[in-house]
Each structure stands twice: as C-alpha cells, then as structure tokens.
C-alpha positions in Angstrom: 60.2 -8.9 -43.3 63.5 -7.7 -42.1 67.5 -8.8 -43.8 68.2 -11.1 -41.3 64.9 -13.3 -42.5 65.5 -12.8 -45.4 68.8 -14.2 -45.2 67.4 -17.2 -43.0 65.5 -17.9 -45.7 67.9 -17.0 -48.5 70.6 -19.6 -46.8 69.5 -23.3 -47.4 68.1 -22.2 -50.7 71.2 -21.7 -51.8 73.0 -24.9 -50.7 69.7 -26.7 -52.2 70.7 -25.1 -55.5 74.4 -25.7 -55.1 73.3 -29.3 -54.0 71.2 -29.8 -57.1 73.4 -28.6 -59.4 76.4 -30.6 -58.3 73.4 -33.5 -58.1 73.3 -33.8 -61.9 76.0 -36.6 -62.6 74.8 -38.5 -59.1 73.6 -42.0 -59.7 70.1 -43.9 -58.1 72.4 -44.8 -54.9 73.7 -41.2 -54.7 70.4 -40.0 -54.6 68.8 -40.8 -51.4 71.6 -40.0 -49.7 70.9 -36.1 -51.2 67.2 -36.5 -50.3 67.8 -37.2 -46.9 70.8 -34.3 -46.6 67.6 -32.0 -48.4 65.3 -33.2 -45.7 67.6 -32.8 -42.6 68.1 -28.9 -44.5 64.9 -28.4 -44.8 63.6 -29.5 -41.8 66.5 -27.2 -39.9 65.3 -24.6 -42.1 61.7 -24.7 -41.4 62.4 -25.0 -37.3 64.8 -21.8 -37.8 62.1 -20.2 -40.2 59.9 -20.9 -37.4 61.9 -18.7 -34.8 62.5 -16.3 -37.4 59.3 -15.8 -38.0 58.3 -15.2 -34.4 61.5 -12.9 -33.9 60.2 -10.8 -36.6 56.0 -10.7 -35.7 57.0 -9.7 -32.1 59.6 -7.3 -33.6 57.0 -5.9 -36.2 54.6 -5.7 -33.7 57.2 -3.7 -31.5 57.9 -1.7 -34.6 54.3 -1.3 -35.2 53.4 -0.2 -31.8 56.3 2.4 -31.4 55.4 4.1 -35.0 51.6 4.5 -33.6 53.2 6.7 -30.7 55.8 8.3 -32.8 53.7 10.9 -35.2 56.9 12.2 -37.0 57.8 9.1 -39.3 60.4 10.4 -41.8 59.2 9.9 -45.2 63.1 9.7 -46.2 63.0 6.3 -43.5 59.7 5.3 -45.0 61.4 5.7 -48.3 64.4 3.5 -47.2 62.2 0.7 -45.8 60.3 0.5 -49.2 63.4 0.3 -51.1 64.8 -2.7 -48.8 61.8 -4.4 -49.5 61.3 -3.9 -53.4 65.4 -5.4 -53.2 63.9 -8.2 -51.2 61.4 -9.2 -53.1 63.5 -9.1 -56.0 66.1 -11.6 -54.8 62.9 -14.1 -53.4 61.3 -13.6 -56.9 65.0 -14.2 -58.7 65.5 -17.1 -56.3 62.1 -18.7 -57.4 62.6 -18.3 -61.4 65.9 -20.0 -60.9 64.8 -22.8 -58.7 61.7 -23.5 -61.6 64.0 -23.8 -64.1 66.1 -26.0 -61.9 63.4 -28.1 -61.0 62.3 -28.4 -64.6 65.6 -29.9 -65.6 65.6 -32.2 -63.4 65.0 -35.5 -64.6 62.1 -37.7 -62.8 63.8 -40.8 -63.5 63.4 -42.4 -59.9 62.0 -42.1 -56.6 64.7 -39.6 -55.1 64.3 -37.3 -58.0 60.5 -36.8 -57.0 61.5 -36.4 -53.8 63.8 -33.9 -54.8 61.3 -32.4 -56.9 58.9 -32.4 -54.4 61.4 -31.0 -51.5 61.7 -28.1 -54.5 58.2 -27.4 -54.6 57.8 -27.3 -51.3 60.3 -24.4 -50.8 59.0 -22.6 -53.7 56.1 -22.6 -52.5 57.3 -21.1 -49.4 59.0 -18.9 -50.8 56.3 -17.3 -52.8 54.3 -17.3 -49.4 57.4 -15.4 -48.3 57.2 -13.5 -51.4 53.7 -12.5 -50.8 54.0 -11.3 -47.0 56.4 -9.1 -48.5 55.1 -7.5 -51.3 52.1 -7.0 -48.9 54.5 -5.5 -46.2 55.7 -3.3 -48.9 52.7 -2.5 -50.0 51.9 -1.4 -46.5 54.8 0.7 -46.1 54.1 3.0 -49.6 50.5 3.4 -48.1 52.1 4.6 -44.7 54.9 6.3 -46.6 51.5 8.4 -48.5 49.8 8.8 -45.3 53.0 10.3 -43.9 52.9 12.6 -46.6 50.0 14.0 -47.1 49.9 14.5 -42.8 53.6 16.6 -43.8 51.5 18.3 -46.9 48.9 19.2 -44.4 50.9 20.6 -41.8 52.9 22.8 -43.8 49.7 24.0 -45.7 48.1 25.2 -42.0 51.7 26.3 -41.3 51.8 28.6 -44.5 47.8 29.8 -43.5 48.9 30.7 -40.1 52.0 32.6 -42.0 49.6 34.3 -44.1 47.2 35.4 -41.6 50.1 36.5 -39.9 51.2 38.4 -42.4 48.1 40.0 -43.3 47.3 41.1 -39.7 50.7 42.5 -39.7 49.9 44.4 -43.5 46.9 45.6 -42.4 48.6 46.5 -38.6 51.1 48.8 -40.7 48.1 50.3 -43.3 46.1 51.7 -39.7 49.7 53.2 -38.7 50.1 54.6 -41.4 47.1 56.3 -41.9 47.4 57.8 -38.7 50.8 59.1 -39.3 49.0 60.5 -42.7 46.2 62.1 -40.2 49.0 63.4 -38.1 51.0 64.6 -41.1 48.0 66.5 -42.3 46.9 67.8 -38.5 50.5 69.3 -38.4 50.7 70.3 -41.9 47.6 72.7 -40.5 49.4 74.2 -37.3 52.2 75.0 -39.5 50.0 77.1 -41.4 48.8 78.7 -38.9 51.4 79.2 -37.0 53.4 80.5 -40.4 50.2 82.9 -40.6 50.8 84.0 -37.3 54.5 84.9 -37.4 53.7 86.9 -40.7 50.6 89.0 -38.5 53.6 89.0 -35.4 56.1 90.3 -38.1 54.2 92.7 -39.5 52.7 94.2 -36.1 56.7 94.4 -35.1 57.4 95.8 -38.3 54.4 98.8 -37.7 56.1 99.2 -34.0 59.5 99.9 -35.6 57.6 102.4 -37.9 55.9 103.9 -35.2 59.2 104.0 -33.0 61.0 105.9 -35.8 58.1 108.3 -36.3 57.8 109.5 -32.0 61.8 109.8 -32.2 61.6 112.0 -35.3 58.9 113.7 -33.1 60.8 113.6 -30.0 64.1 115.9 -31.4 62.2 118.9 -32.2 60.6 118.9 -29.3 64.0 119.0 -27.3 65.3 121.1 -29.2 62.5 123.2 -28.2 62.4 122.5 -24.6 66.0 123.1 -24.7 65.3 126.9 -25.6 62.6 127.3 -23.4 64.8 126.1 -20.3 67.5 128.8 -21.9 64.8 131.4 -21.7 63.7 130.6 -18.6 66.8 131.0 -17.4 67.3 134.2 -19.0 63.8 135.7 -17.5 64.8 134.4 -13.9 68.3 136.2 -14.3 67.1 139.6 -15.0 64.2 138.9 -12.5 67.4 138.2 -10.1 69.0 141.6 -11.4 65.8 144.0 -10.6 
C-alpha cells in the first residue's frame, strides 16, 4: 500500500480520535449528533477508501507488471520500499493500540456510545485488515528484495568464474610463451657456442697464416739478396763477354 493510502486512511481516523476525545464531557443529546457526524465520516471514508483502493490495485498491478519486465530491481529501491512499509505498519499498528484504549474508556452508558463503540470497531477492524495487506506486501517485498539478491550474488559469482577462466587462460597463455622463449634462449645459447668455437678455429687458422707469412718473408730476403748477386754477376760475365 502506497503513502497516499495510507494517508486516506490515516485521515478520518484521526478526526474520529480528536472527535472522541473532545466527546468525553458531551451529554445523551450531544451524542447522536456525534454518531451521525462519525457515520457521514465514515461513510466518506469507506467511498474514498474504496477509490483508493482501486487507485492502488491498478497501480500495483502496473508496478507489478513493469518489475516482471525490468530484471535489474535495485536492492537499495527494494530496500527503500521495505522500510516505507515497516514505518507504515507501525503508524496503522500505533493507530489501533490507541483507538483500543480509546474505545475501552469509553463509557457504554447509552445508545450513541454503542454506536460509537461500534463505529470504533468497525474501523479497527479495518484497519487491522489494512494492517495485514501490508505486512503481507512487506513481506512480499523482503522475499523479492532476497530473490533480487541472490540473482545479483549469482551474477557476480559467474562474472568472477568467467574472470578466472580468463585469467587462467591468459596464465597459462604466458607459461607456453615462455617456454618457448626458454627453448629459444637455449637454441641460441647453442649457436653462440658454436659460433664462439668457430671464431676461436678462424682465429687460430689466421693466427698460423700470420706465422706462416712471417716465416716465407724471412725466406724471401735471403733469397734476394741472393738473386741480387747473381744478376750483378751476370752482368759482370756479359761485360767481359762484351770486351772479348
């Protein structure tokens, strides 16, 4: 039941209560005069009641249907509307204490005064009919409010799965990289050898050519030193061969 029943029905309970206590000095003549202003209340009351009521089934219903297409209730909202209705319920359960007690002072000395009485029941009564649609309504509301919940609870569990496994392919994604960096580490680890093993064979072999260089040049000046002399004696031969 929404605030603006509630206050529909909040309203002539209120001037009943004002009217009864400013009914306790009345005499016998006052009193049907009271009844009838209690009957013409109530009766204006029950007629607005009435339209109320239909206001709010066709509203609740309206309610009811848009939160069946709407998957996304707020629990926070749900939270809100459970609060409302817990102060509700309250205030039509304070309402009904004080109108007992009211109606249990009140003397039954005469006809109006069971009338009066009888006028009281009556509302108590409909308030506590009041009082039950909306403890049931709240009732309703912490069931949907749990429902609501556990739906939120469950999507955020699958969301954290699908995070996991998301994480996990991308753990085990990064273990295969790795090892095939490791593989390629190791694979060039290798050539390096090798290829260290190669320069070392390449600078020794240079180092043997050098050797070998140095050793024909050491060969190489004695022997033009010596062809030097035999081109001088050569000469010398075909001089006197010139001279005969």
């Amino acid at each position: 039941m929404n605030r603006a029943a509630t206050l529909t029905l909040n309203a002539p309970l209120l001037m009943l209560v004002a009217a009864l206590a400013l009914s306790t000095p009345f005499t016998a003549g006052a009193a049907p005069a009271f009844l009838d202003y209690a009957q013409q209340q109530t009766q204006q009351s029950q007629a607005q009641e009435k339209n109320d009521a239909a206001s709010v089934k066709q509203t609740q219903e309206s309610r009811q249907s848009a939160d069946n297409k709407k998957t996304g209730t707020s629990t926070s909202q749900l939270q809100k509307r459970i609060t409302s209705q817990q102060a509700a319920i309250a205030q039509k359960d304070k309402l009904i204490q004080q109108l007992k007690k009211q109606l249990a002072a009140t003397p039954q000395t005469d006809t109006a005064g069971a009338n009066e009485q009888a006028a009281l029941n009556k509302r108590i009564n409909e308030l506590q009919v009041a009082l039950s649609a909306a403890t049931a309504e709240k009732e309703a509301l912490i069931k949907k409010a749990g429902v609501v919940q556990n739906n939120n609870l469950q999507q955020s569990q699958a969301a954290a799965r699908q995070q996991i496994q998301q994480l996990t392919t991308q753990i085990q994604q990064a273990e295969a990289e790795n090892k095939r960096l490791s593989a390629s580490f190791t694979t060039l680890n290798k050539d390096k050898h090798a290829l260290m093993t190669q320069l070392a064979a390449a600078e020794k072999e240079k180092q043997a050519a050098l050797e070998q260089v140095k050793a024909l040049n050491a060969e190489k000046q004695p022997l033009t030193t010596r062809l030097a002399a035999a081109e001088k004696e050569k000469q010398a031969v075909l001089e006197q061969v010139k001279a005969l």
